[in-house]
Rosetta silent file (secondary structure, phi, psi, omega in degrees, C-alpha in Angstrom):
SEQUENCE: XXXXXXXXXXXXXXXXXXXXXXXXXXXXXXXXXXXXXXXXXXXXXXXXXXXXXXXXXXXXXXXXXXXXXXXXXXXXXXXXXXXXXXXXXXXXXXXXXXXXXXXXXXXXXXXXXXXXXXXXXXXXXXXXXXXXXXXXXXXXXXXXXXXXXXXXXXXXXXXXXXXXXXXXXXXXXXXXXXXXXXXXXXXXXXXXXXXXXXXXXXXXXXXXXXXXXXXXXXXXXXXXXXXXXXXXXXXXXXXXXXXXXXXXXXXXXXXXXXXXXXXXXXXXXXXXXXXXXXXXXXXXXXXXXXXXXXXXXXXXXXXX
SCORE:     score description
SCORE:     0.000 S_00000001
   1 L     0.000   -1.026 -168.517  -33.809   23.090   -4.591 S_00000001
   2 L   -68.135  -42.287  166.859  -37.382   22.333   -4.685 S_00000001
   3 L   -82.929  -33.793  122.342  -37.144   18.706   -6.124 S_00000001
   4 H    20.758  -73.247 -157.073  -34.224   18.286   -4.054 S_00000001
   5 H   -85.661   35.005  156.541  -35.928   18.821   -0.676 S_00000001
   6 H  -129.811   -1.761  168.506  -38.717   15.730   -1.986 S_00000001
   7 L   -97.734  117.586  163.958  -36.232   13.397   -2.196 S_00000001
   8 L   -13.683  154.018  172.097  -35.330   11.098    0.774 S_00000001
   9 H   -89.743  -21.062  163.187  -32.094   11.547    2.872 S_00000001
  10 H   -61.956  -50.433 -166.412  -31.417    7.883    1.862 S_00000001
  11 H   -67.292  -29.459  168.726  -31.331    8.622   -1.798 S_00000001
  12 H   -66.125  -39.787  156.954  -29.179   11.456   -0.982 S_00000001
  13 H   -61.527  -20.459  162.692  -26.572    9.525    0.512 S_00000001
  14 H   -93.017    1.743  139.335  -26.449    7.436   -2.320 S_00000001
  15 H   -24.231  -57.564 -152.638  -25.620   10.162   -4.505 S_00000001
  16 H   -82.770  -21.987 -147.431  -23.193   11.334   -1.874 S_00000001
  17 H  -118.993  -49.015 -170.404  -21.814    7.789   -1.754 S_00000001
  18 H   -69.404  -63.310 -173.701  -21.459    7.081   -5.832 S_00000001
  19 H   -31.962  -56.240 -169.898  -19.823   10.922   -5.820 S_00000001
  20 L    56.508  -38.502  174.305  -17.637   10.018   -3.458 S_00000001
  21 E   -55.601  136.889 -176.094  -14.459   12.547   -4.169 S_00000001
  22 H   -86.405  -12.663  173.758  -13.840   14.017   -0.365 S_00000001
  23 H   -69.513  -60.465 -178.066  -13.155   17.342   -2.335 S_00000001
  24 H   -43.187  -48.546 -159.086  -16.408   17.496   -4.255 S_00000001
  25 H   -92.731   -1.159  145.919  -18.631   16.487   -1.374 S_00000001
  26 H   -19.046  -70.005  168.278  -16.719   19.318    1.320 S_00000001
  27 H    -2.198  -62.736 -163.243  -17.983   21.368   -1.654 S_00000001
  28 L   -87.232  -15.621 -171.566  -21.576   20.033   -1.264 S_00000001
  29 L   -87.089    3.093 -170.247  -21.674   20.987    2.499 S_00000001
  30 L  -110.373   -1.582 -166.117  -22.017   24.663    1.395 S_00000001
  31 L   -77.389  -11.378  173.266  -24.880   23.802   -0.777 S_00000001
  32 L   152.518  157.691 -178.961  -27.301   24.071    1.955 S_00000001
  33 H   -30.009  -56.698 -176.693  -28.489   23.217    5.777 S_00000001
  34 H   -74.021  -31.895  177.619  -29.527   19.628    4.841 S_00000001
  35 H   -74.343  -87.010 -166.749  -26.326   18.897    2.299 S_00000001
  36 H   -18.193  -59.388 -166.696  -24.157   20.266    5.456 S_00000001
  37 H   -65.221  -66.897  150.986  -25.728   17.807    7.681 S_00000001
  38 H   -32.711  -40.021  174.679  -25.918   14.591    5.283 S_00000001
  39 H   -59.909  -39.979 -155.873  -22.152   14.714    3.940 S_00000001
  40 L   -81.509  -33.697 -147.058  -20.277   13.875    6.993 S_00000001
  41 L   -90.139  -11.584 -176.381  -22.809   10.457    6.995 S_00000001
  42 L   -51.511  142.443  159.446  -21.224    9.337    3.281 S_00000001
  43 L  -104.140   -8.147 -172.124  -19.763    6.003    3.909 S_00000001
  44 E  -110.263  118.768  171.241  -17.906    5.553    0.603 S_00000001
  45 E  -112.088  158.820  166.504  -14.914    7.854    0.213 S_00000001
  46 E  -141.300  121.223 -179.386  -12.121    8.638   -2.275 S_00000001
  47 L  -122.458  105.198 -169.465   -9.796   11.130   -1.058 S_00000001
  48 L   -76.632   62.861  173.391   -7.086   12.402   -3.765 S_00000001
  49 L   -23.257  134.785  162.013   -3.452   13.616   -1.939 S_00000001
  50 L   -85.245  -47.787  173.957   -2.375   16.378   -3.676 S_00000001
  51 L  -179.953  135.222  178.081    1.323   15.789   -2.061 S_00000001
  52 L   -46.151  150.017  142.894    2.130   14.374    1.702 S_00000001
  53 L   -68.151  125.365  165.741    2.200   16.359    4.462 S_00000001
  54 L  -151.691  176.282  178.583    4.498   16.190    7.477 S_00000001
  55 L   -73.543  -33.192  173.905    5.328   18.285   10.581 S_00000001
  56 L   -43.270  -55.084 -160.308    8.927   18.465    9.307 S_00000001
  57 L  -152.216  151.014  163.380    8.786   19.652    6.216 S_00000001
  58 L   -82.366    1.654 -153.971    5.908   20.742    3.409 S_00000001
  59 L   -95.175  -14.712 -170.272    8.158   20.055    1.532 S_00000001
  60 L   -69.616  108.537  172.837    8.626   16.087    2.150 S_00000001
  61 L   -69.908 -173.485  172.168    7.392   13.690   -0.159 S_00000001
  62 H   -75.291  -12.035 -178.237    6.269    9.942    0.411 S_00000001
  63 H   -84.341  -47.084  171.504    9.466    8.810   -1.440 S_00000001
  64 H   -43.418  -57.402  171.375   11.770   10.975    0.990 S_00000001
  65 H   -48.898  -46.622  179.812   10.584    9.386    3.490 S_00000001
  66 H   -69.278  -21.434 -172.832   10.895    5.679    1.979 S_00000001
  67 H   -60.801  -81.716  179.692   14.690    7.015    1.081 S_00000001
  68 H   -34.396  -81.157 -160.349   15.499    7.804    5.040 S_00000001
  69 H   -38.037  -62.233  177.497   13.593    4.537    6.073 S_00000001
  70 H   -43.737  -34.023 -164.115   16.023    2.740    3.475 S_00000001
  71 H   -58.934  -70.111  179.957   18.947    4.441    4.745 S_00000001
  72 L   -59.651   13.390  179.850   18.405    3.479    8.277 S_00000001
  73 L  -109.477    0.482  161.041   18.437    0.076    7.060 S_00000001
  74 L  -137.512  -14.078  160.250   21.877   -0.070    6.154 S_00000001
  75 L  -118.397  176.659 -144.138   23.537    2.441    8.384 S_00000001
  76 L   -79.017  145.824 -165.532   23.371    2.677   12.184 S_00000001
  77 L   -77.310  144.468 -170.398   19.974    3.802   13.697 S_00000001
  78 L   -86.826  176.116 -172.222   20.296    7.275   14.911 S_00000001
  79 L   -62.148  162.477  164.565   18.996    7.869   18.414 S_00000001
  80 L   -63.215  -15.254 -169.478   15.252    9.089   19.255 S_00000001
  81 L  -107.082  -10.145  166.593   16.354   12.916   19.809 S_00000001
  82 L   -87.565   -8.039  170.791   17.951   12.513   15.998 S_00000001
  83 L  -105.980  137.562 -178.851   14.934   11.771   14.465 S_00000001
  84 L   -55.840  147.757  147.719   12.643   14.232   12.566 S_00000001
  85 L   -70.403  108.587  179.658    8.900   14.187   13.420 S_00000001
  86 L  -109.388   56.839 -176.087    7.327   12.286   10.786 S_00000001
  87 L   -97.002  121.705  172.235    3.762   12.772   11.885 S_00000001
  88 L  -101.356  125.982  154.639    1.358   12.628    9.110 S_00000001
  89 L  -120.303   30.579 -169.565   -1.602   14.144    9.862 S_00000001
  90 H   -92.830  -47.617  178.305   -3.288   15.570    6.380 S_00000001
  91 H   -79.899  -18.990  176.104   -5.500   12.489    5.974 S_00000001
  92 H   -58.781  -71.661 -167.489   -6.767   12.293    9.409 S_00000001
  93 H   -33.957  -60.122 -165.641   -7.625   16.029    9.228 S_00000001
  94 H   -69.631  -75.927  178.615   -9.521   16.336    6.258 S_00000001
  95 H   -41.388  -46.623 -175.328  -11.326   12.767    6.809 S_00000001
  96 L   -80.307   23.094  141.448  -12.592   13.698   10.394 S_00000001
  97 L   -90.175   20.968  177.336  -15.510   15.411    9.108 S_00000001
  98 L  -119.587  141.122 -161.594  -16.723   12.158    8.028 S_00000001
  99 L   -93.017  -58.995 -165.597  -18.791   10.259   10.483 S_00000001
 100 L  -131.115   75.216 -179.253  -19.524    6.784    9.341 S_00000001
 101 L   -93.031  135.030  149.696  -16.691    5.608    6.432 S_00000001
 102 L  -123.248   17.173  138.718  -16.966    2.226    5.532 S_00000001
 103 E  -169.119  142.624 -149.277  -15.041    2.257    2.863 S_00000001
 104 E  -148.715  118.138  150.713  -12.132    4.702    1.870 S_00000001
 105 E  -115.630  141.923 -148.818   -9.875    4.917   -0.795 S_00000001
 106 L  -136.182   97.332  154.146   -7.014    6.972   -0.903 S_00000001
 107 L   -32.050   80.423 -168.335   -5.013    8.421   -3.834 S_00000001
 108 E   -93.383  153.038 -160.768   -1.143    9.307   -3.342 S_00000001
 109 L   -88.467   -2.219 -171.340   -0.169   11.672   -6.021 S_00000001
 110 L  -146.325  170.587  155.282    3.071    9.313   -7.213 S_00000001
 111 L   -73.764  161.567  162.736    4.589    6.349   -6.839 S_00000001
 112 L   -49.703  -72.932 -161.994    7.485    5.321   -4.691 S_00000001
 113 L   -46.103  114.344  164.854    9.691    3.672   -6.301 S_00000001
 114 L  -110.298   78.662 -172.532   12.799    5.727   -8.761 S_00000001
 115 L  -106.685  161.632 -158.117   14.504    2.872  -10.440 S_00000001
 116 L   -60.925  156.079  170.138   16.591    3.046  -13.473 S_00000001
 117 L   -56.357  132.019 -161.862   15.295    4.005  -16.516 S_00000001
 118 L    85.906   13.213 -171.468   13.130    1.309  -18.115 S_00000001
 119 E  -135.511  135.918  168.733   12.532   -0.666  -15.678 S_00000001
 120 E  -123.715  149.741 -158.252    8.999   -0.807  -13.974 S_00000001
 121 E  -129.519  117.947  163.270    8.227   -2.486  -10.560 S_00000001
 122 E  -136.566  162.565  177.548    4.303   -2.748   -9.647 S_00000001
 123 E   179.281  155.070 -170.230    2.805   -4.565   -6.494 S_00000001
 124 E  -121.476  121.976  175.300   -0.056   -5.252   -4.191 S_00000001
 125 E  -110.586  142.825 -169.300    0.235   -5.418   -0.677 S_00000001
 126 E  -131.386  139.662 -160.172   -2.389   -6.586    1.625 S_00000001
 127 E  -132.243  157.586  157.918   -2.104   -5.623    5.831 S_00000001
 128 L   -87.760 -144.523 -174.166   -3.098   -6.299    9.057 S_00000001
 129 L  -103.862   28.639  161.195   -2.125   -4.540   11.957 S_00000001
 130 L   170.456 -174.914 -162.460    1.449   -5.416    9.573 S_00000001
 131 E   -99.388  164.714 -154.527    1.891   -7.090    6.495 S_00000001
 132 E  -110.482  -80.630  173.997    0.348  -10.229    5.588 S_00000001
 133 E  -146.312 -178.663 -149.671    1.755  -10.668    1.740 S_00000001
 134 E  -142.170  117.760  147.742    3.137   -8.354   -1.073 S_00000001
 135 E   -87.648  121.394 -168.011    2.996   -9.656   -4.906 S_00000001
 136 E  -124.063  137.869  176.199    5.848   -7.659   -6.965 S_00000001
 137 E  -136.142  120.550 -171.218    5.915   -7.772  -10.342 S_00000001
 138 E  -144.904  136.125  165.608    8.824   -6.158  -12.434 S_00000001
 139 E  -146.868 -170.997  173.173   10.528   -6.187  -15.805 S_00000001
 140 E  -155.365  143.947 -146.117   12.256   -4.048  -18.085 S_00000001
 141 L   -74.763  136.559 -161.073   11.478   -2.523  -21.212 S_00000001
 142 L    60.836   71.403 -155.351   13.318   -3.051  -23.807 S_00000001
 143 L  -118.332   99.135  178.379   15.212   -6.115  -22.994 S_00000001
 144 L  -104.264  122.675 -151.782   17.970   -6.988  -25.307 S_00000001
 145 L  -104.661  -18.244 -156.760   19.881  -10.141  -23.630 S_00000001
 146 L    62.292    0.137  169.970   21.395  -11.351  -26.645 S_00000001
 147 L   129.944  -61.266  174.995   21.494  -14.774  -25.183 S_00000001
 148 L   -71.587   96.862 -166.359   23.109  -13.184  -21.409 S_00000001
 149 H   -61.721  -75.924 -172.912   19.921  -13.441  -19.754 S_00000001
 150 H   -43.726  -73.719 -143.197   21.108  -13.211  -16.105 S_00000001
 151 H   -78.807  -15.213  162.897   23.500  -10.235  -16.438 S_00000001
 152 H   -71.601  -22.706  179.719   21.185   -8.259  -18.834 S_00000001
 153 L   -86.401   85.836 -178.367   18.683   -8.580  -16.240 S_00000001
 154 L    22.599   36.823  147.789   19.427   -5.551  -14.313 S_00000001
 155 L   112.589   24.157 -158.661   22.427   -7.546  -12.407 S_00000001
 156 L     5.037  -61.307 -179.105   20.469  -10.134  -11.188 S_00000001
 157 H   -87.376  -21.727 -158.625   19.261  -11.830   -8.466 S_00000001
 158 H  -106.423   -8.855  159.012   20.811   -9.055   -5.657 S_00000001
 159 H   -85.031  -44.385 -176.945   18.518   -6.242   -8.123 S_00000001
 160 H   -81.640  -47.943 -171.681   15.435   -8.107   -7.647 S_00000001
 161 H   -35.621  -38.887 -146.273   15.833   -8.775   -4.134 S_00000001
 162 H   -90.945  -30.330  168.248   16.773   -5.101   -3.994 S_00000001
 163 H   -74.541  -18.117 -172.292   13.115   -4.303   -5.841 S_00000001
 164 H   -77.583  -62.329 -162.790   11.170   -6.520   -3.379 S_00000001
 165 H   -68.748  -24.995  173.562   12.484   -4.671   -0.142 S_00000001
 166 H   -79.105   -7.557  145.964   11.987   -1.001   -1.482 S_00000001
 167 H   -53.881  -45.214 -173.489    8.372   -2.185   -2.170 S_00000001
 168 H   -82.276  -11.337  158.302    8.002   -3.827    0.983 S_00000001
 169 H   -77.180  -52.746 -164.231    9.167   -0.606    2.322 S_00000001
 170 L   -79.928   21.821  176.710    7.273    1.648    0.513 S_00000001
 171 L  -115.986  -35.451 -177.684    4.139   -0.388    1.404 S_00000001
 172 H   -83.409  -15.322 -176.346    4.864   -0.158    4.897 S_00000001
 173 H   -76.133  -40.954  173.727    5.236    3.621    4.617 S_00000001
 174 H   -76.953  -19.869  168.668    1.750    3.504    3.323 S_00000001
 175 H   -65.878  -58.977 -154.782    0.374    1.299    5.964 S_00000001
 176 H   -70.205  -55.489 -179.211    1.864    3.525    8.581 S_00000001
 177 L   -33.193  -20.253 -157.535    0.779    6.851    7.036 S_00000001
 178 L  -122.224   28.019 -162.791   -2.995    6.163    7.538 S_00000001
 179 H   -70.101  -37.332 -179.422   -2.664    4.920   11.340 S_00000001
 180 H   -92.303    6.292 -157.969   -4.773    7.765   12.696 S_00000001
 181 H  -124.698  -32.875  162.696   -7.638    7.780   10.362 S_00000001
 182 H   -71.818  -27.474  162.361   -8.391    3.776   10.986 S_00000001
 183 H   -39.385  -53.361 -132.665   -7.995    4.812   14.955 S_00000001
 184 H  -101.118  -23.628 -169.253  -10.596    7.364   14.617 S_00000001
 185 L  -123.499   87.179  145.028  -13.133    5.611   12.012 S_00000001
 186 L   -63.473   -2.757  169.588  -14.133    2.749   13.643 S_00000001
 187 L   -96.061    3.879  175.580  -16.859    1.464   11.533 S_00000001
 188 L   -47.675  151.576 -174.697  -14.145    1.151    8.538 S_00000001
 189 L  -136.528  -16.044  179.876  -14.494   -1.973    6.378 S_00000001
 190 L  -162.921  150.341 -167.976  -11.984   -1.593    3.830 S_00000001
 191 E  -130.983  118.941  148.614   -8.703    0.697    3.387 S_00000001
 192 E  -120.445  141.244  149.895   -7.172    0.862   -0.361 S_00000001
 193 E  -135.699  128.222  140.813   -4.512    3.195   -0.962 S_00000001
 194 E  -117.552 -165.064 -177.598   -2.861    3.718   -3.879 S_00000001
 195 E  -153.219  176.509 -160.961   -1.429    6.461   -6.400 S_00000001
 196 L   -37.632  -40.677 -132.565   -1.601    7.790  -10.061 S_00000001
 197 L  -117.267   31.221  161.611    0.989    6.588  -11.664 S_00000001
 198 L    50.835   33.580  177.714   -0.928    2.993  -10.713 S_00000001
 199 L   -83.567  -40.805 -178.121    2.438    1.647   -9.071 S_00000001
 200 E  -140.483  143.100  159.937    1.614    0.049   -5.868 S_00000001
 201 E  -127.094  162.165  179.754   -1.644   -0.856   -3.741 S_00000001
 202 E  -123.233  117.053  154.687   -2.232   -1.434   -0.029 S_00000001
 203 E  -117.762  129.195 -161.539   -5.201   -3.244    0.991 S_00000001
 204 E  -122.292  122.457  146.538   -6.588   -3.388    4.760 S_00000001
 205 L   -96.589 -117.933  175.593   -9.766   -5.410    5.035 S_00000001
 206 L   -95.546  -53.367 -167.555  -12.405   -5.471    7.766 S_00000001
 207 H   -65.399  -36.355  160.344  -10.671   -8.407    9.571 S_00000001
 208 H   -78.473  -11.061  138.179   -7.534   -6.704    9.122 S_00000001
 209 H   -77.293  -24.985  151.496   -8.413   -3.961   10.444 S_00000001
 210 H   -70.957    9.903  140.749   -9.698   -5.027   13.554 S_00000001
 211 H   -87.956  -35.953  172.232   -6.375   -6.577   13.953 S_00000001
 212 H   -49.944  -58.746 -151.367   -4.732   -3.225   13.539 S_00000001
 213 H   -70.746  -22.772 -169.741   -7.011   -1.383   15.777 S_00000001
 214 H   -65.195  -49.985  154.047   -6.509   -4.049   18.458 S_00000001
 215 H   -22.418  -50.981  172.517   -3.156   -3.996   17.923 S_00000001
 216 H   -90.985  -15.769 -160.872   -2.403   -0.571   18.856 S_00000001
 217 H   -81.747  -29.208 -164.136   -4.557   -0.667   21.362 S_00000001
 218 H   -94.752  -27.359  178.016   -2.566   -3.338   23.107 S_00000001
 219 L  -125.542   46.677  175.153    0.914   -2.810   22.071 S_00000001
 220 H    10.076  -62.681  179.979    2.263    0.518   23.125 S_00000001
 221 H   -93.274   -3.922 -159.673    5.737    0.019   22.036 S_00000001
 222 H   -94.993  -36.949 -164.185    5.687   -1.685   19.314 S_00000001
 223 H   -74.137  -37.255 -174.388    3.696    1.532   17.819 S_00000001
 224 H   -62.006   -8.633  169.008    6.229    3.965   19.271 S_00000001
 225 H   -72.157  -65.139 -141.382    8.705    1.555   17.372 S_00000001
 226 H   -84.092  -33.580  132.706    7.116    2.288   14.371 S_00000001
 227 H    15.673  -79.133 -171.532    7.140    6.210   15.147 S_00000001
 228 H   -50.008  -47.033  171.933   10.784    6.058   15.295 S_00000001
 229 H   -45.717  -59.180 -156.231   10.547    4.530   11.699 S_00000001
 230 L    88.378    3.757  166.049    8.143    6.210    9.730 S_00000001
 231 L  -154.317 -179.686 -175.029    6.686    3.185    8.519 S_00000001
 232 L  -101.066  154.369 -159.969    5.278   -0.388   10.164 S_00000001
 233 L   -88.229  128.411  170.326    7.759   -3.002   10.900 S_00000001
 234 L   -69.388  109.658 -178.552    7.805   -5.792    7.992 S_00000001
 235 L   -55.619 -164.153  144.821    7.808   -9.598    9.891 S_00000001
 236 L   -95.604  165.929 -147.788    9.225  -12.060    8.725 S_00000001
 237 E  -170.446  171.758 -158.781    8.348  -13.823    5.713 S_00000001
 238 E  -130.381  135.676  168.197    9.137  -16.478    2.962 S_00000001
 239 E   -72.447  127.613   82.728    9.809  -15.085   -1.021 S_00000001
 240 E   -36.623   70.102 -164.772    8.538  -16.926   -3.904 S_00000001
 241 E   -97.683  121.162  170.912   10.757  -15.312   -6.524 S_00000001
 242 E  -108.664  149.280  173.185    9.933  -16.591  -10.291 S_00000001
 243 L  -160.567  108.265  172.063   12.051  -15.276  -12.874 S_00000001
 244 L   -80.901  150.193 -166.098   11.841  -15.541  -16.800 S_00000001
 245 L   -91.883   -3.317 -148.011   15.738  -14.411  -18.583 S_00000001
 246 L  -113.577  -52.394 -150.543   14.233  -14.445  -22.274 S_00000001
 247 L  -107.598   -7.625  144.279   11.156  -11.519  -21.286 S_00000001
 248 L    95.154   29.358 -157.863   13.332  -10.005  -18.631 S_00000001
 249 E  -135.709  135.989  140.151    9.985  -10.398  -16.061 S_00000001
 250 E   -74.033  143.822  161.016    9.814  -11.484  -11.906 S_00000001
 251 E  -117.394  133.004  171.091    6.986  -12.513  -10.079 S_00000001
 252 E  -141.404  129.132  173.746    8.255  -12.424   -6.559 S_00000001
 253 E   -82.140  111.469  166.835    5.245  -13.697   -3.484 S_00000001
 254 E  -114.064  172.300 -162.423    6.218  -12.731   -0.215 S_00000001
 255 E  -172.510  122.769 -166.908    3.706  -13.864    2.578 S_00000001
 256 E   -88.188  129.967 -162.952    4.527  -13.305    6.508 S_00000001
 257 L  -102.497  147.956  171.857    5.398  -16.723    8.492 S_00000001
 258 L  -109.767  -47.955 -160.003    5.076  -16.871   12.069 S_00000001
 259 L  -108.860   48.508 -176.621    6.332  -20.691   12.486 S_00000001
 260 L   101.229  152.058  153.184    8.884  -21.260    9.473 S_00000001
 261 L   -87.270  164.801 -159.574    8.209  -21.100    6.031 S_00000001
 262 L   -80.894  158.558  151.609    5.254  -22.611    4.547 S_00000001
 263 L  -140.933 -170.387  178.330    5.915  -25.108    1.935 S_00000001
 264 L   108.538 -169.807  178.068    4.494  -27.861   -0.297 S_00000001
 265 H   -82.873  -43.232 -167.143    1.854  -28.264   -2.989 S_00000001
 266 H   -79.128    5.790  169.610   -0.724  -26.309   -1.131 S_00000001
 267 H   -72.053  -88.739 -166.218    1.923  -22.847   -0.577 S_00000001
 268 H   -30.396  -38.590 -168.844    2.302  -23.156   -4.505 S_00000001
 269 H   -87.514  -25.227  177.710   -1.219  -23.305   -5.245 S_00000001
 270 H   -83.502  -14.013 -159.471   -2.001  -20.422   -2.827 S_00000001
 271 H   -77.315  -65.340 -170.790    1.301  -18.298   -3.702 S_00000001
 272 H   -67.884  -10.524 -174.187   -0.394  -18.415   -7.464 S_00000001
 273 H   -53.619  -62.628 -142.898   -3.954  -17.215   -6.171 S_00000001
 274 H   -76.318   -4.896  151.850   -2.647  -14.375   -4.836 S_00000001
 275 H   -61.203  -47.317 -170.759   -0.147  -13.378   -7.989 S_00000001
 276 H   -78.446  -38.853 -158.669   -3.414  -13.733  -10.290 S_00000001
 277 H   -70.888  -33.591   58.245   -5.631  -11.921   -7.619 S_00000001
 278 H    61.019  -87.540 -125.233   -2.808   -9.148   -7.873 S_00000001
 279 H  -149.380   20.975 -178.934   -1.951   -9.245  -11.398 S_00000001
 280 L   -84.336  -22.817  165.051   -4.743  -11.612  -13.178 S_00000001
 281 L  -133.960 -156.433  176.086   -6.135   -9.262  -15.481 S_00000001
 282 L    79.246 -161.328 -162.619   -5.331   -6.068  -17.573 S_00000001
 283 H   -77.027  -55.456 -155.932   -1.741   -6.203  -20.152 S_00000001
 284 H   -90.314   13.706  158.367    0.144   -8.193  -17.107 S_00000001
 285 H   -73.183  -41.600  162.282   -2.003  -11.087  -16.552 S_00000001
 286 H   -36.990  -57.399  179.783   -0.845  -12.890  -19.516 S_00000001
 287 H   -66.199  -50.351  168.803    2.747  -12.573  -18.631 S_00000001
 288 H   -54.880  -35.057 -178.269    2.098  -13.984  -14.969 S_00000001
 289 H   -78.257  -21.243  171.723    0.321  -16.939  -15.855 S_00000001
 290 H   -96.176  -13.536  161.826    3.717  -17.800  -17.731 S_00000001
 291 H   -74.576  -31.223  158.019    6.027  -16.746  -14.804 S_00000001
 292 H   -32.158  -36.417 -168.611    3.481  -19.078  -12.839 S_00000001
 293 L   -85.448  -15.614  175.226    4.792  -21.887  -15.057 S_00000001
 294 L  -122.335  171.695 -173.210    8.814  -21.721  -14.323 S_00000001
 295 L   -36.427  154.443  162.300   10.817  -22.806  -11.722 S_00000001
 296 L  -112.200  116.922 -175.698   10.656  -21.098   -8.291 S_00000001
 297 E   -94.469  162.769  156.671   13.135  -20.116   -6.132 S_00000001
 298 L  -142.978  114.285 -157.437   12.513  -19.577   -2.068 S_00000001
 299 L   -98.303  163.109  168.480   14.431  -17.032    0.248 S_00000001
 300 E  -103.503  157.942  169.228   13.751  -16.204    3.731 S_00000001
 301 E  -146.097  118.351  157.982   14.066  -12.937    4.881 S_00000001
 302 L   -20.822  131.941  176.480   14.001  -11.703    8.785 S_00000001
 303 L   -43.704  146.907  170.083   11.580   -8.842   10.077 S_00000001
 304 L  -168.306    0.000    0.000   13.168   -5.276    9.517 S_00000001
């Protein structure tokens, strides 16, 4: 420990801050008086879920939960004394022995989503104190149409619709989940959560979070709405759904309208930013700049 203890407490935090894993540096608090002391000040975190937590059950994943949330979205809501306590508290816990995060990313151990075999659905959601827009991108593998494009494509247009809203659920599940740990860490500057199997991201930035925190601070009920849920209420918002039949690929933009949906040339030109900002590089960037390129349809769809 001798060269250690000659090195600044700045340089030590940036150790502590490139390390990052909230397991490793716990770890590091046992390593001595001055490590104990210095950990809780890391501002850059990565914290790795092994598997959600809830007061209900240990047993409850993050999709069980987006299942019920679906559920209540086509049959009648049950009362407040019928609903389970869906209080997540596992990232709060573990995270409030960190002082000063200003930026935290967080690591679910799966994806949502269980859709038929072959067919993969990825998407990036970006939030407020609710969501702002969600790019979904989905096809499926091994797509022999034989010419019947539409009906080979996993039944078509009332399947993709049906992939946008369990995304737009299971994004809101994720927004909701982390509700106590942006309360509590007010110097946050950025929120990402995502999960292994690379399926979905959430992104909260600074200004969106100081819409969140304000948010709750301000609107009682609306969060005791979202309680009842399990997840934050989706507004409403206007769909950009592109969709080529011959590669069996979607693009679909949704983006939340307060006054109508937006339209025009400048909509199009922002609706692609945010599909390439999404989906612009890696194996799927190619294929988006050519779903960019066909026809568009645009649905509305009411808060839920």
């Amino acid at each position: 420990m001798d060269g250690l203890d000659q090195l600044p407490d700045s340089l030590i935090l940036l150790i502590f801050n490139s390390v990052s894993d909230v397991k490793t540096l716990i770890r590091c608090r046992s390593v001595s008086k001055r490590f104990n002391s210095l950990v809780p000040q890391t501002e850059s975190l990565l914290l790795k879920i092994d598997r959600v937590i809830s007061s209900e059950s240990d047993s409850d994943s993050l999709f069980l939960t987006l299942f019920k949330s679906f559920l209540y979205l086509i049959f009648p809501k049950p009362t407040v004394a019928q609903l389970p306590n869906r209080t997540h508290t596992y990232p709060a816990q573990i995270l409030s022995q960190f002082q000063r995060i200003r930026e935290l990313h967080v690591e679910l151990p799966a994806g949502d989503l269980h859709l038929e075999k072959g067919t993969v659905v990825k998407w990036r959601a970006e939030f407020g104190e609710t969501l702002k827009t969600c790019v979904i991108f989905g096809f499926r593998l091994g797509n022999r149409n034989n010419g019947n494009y539409e009906a080979e494509f996993a039944g078509g247009l009332k399947t993709r619709v049906m992939w946008t809203i369990s995304a737009l659920i299971a994004a809101s599940i994720r927004h909701f989940l982390l509700r106590e740990v942006v309360r509590e860490h007010n110097g946050m500057e950025k929120l990402v959560l995502t999960d292994r199997e690379g399926e979905g991201v959430v992104v909260v930035e600074r200004q969106g979070l100081r819409e969140w925190r304000t948010a709750r601070e301000s609107h009682v009920d609306v969060d005791e709405e979202d309680e009842e849920r399990g997840r934050t209420v989706i507004p409403s918002a206007r769909m950009r759904m592109k969709h080529e039949p011959r590669l069996g690929t979607t693009l679909v933009v949704v983006r939340a309208v307060k006054d109508g949906a937006q339209i025009g040339r400048e909509a199009d030109v922002e609706d692609a930013d945010l599909a390439l900002k999404a989906f612009g590089n890696g194996a799927y960037g190619d294929c988006v700049r050519e779903l960019l390129k066909v026809k568009s349809y645009l649905l509305e769809m009411n808060s839920f």
